[in-house]
GUMARVEX-502620 format. One record per residue (C-alpha): residue in one letter; x, y, z. Coordinates in steps of 0.1 Angstrom, whole numbers, padded with zeros to 4 digits, always signed. Example, Ala and Ser with C-alpha at 12.3 -4.5 7.8 and 13.67 -1.06 7.14 Angstrom:
<nodes>
A+0123-0045+0078;S+0137-0011+0071;
</nodes>
This chain:
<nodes>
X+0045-0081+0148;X+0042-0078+0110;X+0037-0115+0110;X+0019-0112+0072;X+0046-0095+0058;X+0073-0122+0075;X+0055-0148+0057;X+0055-0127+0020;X+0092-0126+0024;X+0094-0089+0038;X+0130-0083+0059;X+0111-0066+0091;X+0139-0051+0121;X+0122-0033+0154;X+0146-0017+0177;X+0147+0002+0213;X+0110-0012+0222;X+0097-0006+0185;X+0079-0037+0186;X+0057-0035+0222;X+0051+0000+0214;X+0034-0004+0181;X+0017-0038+0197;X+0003-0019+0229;X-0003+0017+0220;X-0003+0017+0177;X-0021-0016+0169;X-0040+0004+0139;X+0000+0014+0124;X+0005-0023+0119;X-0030-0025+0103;X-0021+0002+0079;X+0013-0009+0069;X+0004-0046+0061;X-0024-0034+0041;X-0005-0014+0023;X+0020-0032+0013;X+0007-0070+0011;X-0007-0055-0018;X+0024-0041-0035;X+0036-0054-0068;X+0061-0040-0091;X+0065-0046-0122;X+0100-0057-0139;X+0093-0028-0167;X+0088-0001-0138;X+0125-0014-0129;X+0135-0009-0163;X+0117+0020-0172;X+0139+0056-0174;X+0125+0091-0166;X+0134+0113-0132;X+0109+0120-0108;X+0093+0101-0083;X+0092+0060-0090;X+0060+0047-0093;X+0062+0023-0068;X+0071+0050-0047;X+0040+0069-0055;X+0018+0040-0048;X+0026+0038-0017;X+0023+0072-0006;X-0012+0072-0024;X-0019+0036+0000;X-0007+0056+0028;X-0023+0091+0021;X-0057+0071+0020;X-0055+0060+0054;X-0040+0091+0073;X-0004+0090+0074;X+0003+0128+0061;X+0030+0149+0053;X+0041+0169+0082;X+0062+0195+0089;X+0072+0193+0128;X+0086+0221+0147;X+0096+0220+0180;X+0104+0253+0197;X+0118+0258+0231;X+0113+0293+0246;X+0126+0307+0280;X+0107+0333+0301;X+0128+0349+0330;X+0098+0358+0350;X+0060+0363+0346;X+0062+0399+0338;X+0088+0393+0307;X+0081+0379+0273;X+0086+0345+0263;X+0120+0339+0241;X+0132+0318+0216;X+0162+0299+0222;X+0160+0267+0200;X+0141+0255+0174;X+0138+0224+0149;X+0122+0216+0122;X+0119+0186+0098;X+0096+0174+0069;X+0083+0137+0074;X+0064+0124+0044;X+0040+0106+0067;X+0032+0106+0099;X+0003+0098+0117;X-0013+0097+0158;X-0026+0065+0169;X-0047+0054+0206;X-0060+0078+0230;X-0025+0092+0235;X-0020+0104+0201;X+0014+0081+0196;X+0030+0094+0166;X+0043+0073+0137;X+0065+0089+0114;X+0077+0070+0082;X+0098+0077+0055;X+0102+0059+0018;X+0138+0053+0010;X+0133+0031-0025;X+0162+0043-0044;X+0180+0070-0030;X+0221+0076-0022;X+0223+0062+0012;X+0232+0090+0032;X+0198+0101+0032;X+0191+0066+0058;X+0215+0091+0077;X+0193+0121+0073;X+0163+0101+0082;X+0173+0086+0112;X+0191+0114+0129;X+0158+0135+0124;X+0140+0106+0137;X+0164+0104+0169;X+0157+0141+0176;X+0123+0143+0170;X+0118+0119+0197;X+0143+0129+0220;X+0119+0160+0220;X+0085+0140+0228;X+0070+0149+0189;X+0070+0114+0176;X+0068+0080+0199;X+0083+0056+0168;X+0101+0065+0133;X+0099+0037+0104;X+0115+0033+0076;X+0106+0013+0042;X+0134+0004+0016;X+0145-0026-0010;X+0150-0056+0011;X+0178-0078+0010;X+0164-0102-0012;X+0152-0077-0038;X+0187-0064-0042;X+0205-0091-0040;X+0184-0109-0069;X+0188-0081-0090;X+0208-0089-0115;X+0186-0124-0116;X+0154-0103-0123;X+0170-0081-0149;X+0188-0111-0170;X+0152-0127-0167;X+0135-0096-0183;X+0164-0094-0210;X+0160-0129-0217;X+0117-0132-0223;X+0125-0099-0240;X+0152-0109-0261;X+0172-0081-0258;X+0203-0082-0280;X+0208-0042-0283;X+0201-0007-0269;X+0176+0002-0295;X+0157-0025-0281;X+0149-0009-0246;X+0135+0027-0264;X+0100+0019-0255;X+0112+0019-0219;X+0124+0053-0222;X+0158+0038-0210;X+0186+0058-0223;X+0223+0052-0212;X+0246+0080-0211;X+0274+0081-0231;X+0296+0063-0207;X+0268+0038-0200;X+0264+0030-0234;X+0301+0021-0236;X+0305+0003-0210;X+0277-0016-0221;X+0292-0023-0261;X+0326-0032-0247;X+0319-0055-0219;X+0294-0071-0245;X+0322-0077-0274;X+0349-0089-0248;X+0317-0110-0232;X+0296-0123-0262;X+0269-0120-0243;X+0253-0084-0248;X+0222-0088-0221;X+0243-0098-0190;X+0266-0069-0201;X+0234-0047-0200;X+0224-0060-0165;X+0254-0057-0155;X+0263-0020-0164;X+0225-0012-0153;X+0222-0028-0120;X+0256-0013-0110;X+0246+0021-0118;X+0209+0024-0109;X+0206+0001-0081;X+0244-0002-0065;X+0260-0006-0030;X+0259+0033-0025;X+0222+0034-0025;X+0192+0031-0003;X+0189-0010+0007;X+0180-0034+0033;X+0219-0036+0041;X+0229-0004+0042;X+0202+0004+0064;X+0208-0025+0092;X+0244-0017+0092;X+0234+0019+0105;X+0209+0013+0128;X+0233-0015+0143;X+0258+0009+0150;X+0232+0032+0168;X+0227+0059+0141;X+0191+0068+0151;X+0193+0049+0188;X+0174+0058+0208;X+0143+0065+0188;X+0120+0034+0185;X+0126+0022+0150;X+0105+0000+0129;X+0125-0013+0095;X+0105-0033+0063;X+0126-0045+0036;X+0107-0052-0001;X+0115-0085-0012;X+0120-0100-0045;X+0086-0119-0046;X+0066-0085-0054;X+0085-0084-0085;X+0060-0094-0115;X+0065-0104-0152;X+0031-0097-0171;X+0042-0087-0207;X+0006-0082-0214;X+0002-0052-0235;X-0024-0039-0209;X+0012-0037-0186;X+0030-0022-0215;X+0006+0004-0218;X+0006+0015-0182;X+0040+0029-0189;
</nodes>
């Protein structure tokens, strides 16, 4: 399963039967998924780049996605009671939860629910899962998925970072403006003092950015097969992908510039 995106270098995990039933019953997920994302790139200036919101990578996916199906959804399952055929139906449980995409596949309408997890704090691999676990302990979704930063994407880094730093020749913050990068105030300390005690102002800058954008405490490869490992989400079928490193590009056209 997902042999395409094994070969690009993409960190793919299936647990509790994930992988026979998205072979047998959801062929058209695995379709979608690889399509998707054997077309991803990201460029080292989106990486860079400031501003809140949404990242773009992010958004390109869900538009990939959108394109072929996989909605938003908010399921609700209710369970109601009725005491005997001459009394009302009652509500004595209900859940909801918001998956950003979901989508039914074969003639048994198998659901697929995914969720996004670029750069988040980690607990939300929490929050993902356990909704994931209940939902299907309820019969609304047959497999729950989740996409993140794979292990080679954060563990390089700091390696694509110095690289950007060095073609760029960054040697000070004023530099980075055009990236709409601006450090806090304890950022931008940080940043100055490791660099005098250092001599070497752009691995100070990788350093101080790395650890606060992109650090242990947030949505990876690692922190998610740690969880899942210790049966956060078991028993729901679970199918995990991993972004690698490779997708990572370095065109400093000015057509890339632009885009930002």
């Amino acid at each position: 399963m997902f042999e395409r995106l094994k070969e690009r270098g993409f960190d793919i995990l299936a647990l509790h039967h994930a992988e026979a039933i998205v072979t047998m019953d959801m062929a058209g997920a695995e379709n979608d998924l690889e399509t998707v994302l054997l077309d991803l790139t990201i460029p080292v200036t989106e990486i860079v780049a400031g501003g809140g919101g949404e990242a773009r990578l992010t958004q390109r996916l869900r538009r990939g996605l959108a394109e072929r199906g996989w909605s938003k959804r908010n399921i609700r399952v209710r369970k109601t009671v009725r005491w005997s055929e001459f009394d009302e139906e009652r509500e004595v449980a209900s859940l909801s939860h918001e998956i950003d995409h979901v989508k039914a596949f074969g003639p048994q309408s198998s659901v697929f629910a995914l969720e996004i997890e670029w750069n988040n704090k980690d607990p939300f691999f929490d929050r993902d899962l356990e909704s994931f676990k209940r939902l299907h302990a309820e019969g609304a979704v047959s497999v729950g998925g989740l996409i993140t930063r794979g292990e080679s994407l954060q563990n390089d880094m700091r390696t694509i970072l110095r690289r950007f730093a060095d073609e760029r020749a960054v040697d000070e913050l004023g530099q980075l403006d055009s990236f709409n990068y601006v450090p806090t105030r304890r950022q931008r300390e940080m940043i100055l003092t490791r660099a005098e005690r250092t001599g070497d102002f752009r691995q100070a800058w990788v350093d101080a950015f790395v650890g606060d954008k992109f650090g242990e405490a947030t949505t990876h490869w690692r922190k998610l097969r740690d969880r899942v490992l210790r049966g956060v989400g078991n028993p729901c079928p679970l199918v995990l992908i991993g972004i690698p490193s490779s997708v990572v590009t370095f065109d400093h056209s000015a057509a890339s510039a632009a885009e930002l």
